[in-house]
C-alpha positions as a Markdown table, in Angstrom:
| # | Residue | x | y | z |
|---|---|---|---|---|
| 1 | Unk | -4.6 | -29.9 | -12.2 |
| 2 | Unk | -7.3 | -31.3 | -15.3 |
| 3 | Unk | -9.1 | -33.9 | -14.4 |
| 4 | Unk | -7.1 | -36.2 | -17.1 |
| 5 | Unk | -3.5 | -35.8 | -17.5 |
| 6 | Unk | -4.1 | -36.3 | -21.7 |
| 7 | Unk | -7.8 | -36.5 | -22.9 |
| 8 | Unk | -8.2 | -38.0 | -26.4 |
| 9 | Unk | -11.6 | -37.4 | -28.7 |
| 10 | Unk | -12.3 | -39.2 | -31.8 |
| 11 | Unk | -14.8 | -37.5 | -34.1 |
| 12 | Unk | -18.0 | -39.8 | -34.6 |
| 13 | Unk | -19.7 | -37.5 | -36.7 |
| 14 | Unk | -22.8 | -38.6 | -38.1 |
| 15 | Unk | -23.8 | -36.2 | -41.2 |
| 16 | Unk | -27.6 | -36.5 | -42.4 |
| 17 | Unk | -26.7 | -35.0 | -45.6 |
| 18 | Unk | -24.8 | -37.7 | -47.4 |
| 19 | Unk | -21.0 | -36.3 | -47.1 |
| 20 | Unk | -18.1 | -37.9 | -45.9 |
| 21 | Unk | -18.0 | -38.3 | -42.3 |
| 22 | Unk | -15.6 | -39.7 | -39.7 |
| 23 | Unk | -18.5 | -42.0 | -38.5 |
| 24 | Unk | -18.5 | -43.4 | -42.3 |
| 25 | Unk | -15.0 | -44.7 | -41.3 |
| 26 | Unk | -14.6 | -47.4 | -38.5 |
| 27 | Unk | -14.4 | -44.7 | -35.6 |
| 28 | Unk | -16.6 | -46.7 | -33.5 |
| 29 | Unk | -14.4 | -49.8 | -33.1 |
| 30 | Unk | -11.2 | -47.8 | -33.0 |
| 31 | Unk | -12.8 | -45.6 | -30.5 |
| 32 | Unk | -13.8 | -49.1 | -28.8 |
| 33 | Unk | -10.0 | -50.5 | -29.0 |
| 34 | Unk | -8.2 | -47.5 | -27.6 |
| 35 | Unk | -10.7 | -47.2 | -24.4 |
| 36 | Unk | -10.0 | -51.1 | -23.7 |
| 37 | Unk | -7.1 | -50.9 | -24.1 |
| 38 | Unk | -6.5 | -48.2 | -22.0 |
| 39 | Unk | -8.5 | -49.9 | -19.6 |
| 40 | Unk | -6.8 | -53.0 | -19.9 |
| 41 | Unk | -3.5 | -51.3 | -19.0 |
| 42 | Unk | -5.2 | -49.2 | -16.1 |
| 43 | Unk | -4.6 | -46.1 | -17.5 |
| 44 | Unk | -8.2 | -44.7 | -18.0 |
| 45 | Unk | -9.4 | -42.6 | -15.6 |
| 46 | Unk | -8.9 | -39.6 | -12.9 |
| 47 | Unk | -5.7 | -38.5 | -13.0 |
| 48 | Unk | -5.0 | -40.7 | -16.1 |
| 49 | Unk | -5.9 | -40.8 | -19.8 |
| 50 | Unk | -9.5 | -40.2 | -20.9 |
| 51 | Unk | -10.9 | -41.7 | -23.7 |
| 52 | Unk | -14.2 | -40.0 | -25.6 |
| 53 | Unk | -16.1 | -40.1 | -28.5 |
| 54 | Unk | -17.5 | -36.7 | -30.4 |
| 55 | Unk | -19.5 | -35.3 | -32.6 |
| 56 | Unk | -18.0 | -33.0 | -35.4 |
| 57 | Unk | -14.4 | -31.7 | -34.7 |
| 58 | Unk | -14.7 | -30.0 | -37.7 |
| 59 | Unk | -11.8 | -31.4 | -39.5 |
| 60 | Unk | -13.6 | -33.7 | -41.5 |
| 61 | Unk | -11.0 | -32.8 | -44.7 |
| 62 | Unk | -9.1 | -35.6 | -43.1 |
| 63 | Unk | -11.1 | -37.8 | -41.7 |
| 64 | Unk | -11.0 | -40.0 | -39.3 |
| 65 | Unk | -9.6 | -37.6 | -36.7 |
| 66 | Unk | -8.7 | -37.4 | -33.1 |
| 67 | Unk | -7.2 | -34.5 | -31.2 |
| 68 | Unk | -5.4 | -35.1 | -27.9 |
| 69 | Unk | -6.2 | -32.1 | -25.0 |
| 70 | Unk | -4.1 | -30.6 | -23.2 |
| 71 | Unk | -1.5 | -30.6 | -26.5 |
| 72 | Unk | -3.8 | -29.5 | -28.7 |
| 73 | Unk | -2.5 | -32.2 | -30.9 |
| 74 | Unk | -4.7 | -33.5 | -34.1 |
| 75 | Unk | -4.1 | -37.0 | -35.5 |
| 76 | Unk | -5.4 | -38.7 | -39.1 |
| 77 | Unk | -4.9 | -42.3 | -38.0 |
| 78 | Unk | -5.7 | -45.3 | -40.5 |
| 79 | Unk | -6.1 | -48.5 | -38.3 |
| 80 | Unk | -6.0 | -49.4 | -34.5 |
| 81 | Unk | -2.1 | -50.3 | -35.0 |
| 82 | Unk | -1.7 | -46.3 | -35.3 |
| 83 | Unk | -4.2 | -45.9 | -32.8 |
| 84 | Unk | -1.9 | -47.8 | -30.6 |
| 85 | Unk | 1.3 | -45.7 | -31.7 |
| 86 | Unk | -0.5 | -42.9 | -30.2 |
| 87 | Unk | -1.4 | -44.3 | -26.5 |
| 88 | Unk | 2.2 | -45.2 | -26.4 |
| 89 | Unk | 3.8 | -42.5 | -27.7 |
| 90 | Unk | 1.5 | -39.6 | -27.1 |
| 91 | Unk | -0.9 | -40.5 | -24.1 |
| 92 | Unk | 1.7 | -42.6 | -22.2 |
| 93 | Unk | 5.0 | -41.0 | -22.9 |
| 94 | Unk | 4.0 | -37.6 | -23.9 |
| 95 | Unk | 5.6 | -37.4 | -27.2 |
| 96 | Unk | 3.3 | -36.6 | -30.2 |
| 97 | Unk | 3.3 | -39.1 | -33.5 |
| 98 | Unk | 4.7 | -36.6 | -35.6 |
| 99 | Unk | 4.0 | -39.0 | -39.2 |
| 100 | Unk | 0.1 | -39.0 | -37.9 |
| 101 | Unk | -0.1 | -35.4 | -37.3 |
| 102 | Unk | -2.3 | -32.7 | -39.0 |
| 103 | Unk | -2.3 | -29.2 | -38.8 |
């Protein structure tokens, strides 16, 4: 059994070299909002949903990103309303947000 039963990292890339990066895009208080509120709704944790930060994810084409483990799913999201979409849908309920998915 993992440790969490979804895990969920958004990129906080910082780039040195002046290109678009995730961390040039809000991450940081969307990353914020989908931890509390995870919290908030006692789902964070062993045997629950884990929230992280990361650096590069590599996908930085379509920035901000997020990729939910196990499912291997990757998500462009714009604001903390699709952020929410995706703890509901996808961390909660198991059922990826197909509109905010990337390849």
């Amino acid at each position: 059994m993992n440790y969490y039963t979804r895990h969920i990292f958004f990129c906080n890339n910082i780039r040195k070299d002046g290109k678009a990066c995730c961390s040039q895009l809000g991450v940081k208080q969307v990353y914020r909002h989908a931890k509390d509120k995870c919290r908030a709704i006692e789902l964070l944790g062993k045997g629950k949903i884990g929230v992280s930060e990361s650096r590069c994810l590599g996908r930085c084409e379509h920035g901000p990103v997020a990729v939910v483990y196990p499912d291997n799913v990757w998500y462009q999201y714009i604001d903390e309303d699709d952020i929410d979409e995706i703890i509901n849908k996808h961390l909660i309920a198991g059922k990826p947000v197909n509109r905010l998915k990337i390849d």
